[in-house]
N, C-alpha and C positions, 0 to 999 in steps of 0.2 A: 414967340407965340406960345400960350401955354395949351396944356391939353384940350379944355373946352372949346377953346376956338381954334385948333385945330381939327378938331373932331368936327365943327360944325365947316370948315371948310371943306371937310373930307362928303358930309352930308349933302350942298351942295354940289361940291363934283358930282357925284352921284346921282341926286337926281335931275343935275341939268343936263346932265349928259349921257346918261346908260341909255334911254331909248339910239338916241343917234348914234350911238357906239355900237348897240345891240344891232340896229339895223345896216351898218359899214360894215358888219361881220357877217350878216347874215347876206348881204350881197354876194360874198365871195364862199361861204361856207353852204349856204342853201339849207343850212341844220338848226332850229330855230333855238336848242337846249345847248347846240353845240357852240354857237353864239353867244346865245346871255351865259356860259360857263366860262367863254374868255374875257368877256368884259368883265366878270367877279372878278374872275383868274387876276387879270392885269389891273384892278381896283385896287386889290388885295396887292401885288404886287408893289405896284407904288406907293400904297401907304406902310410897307414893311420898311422900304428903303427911303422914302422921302426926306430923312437926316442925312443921307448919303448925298444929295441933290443940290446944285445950285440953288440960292433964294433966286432967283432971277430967271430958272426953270418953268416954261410954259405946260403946266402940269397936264392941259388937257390933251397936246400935240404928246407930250412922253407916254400917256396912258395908250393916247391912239396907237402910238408907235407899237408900244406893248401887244397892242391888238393883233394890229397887223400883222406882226412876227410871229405870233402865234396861230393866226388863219393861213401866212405863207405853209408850216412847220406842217399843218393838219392836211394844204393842199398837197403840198410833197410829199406827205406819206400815202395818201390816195394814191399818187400819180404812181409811185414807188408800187403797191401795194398793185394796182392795176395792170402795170408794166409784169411783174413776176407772174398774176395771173394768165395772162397773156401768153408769154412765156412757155409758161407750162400747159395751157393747152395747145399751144404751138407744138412744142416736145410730142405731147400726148397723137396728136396730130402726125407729127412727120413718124414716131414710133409705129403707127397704125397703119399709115401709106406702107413702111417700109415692112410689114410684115406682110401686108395685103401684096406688094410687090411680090415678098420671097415666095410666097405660097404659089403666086401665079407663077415664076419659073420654076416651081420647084416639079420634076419629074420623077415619079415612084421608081420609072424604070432604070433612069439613070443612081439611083440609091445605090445599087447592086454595079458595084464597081464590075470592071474585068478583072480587078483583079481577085475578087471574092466569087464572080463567074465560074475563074478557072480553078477555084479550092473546089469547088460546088460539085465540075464538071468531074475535077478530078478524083473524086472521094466518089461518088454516084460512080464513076469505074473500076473503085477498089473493091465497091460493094459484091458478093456473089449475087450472080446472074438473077438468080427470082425475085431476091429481095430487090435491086437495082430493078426489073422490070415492076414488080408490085409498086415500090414508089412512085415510079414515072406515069404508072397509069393512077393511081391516089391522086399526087399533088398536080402531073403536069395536064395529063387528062381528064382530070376531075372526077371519075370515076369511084361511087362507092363503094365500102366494103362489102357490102354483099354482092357487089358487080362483078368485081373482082375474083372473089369468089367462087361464082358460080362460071367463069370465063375460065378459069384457070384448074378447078376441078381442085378449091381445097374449101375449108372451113373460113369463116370469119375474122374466129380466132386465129388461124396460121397468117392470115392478113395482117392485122394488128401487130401479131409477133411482129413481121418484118418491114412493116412501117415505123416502128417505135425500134429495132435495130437500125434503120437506115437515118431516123432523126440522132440516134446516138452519136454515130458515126459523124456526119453532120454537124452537130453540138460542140463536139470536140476537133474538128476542124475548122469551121467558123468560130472557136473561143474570144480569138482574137476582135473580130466584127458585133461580138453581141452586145459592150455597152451601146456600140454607136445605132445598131440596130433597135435593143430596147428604149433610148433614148428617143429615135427617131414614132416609134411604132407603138410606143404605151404609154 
């Protein structure tokens, strides 16, 4: 065969058959661009290689094939593609349950082990006596500075002093507890 009448076979392929191709593709692809690009795609294809081919090759069956193979490739990578998204909102999902779980067990009271209790308890009794009662009414009874104050028969400022001695104290006895504390708390 030489070129012209090859080429004029190739013309007929072509137009006898790209609608019907176009529309075998586009049944399984539902993409109407994504379709007439496989059937160029696999046009094209077999006229690069058609020297490669038996003469006795049913050219429009090999093109279809070609087709085919190419709308399989495009639905597996959807399927692929949809599975992973999936997937990951799945992940996203179960990550969110299980945070929404910890939070629901999670108890502020139980944070403060027994064992950071008894550092707590124990330092609060090294403290002298005012400072140890000025804290306890500060933090554990809520009591303002100037409450304090004026109950106790000193300034504001002597409050302060011994609040901010009693967190030192504190600071340096819980050293040990404050990443997991600032981690937990800021």
């Amino acid at each position: 065969m030489n070129k012209n009448s090859e080429l004029t076979a190739f013309n007929k392929l072509f137009s006898d058959y790209k609608e019907r191709f176009v529309r075998f593709a586009y049944t399984y692809v539902r993409d109407q661009a994504v379709a007439e690009d496989f059937v160029i795609d696999s046009l094209i294809y077999y006229w690069e290689n058609r020297h490669r081919l038996d003469e006795n090759t049913n050219v429009p069956a090999y093109v279809l094939t070609t087709i085919k193979h190419k709308c399989l490739n495009y639905l597996q990578h959807i399927r692929l593609h949809e599975e992973v998204a999936e997937n990951m909102v799945n992940h996203a999902q179960w990550e969110l349950q299980t945070r929404i779980a910890t939070l629901q067990a999670c108890e502020p009271y139980e944070l403060f082990t027994a064992e950071a209790e008894e550092i707590v308890n124990r330092t609060l009794e090294s403290l002298p006596e005012r400072t140890r009662q000025i804290f306890i009414m500060s933090r554990m009874q809520n009591m303002t500075y100037q409450e304090i104050a004026s109950q106790l028969d000193i300034t504001a400022k002597g409050v302060e002093f011994h609040i901010a001695k009693a967190l030192k104290e504190l600071r340096i006895s819980l050293k040990d507890y404050m990443p997991v504390f600032i981690y937990l708390f800021l």
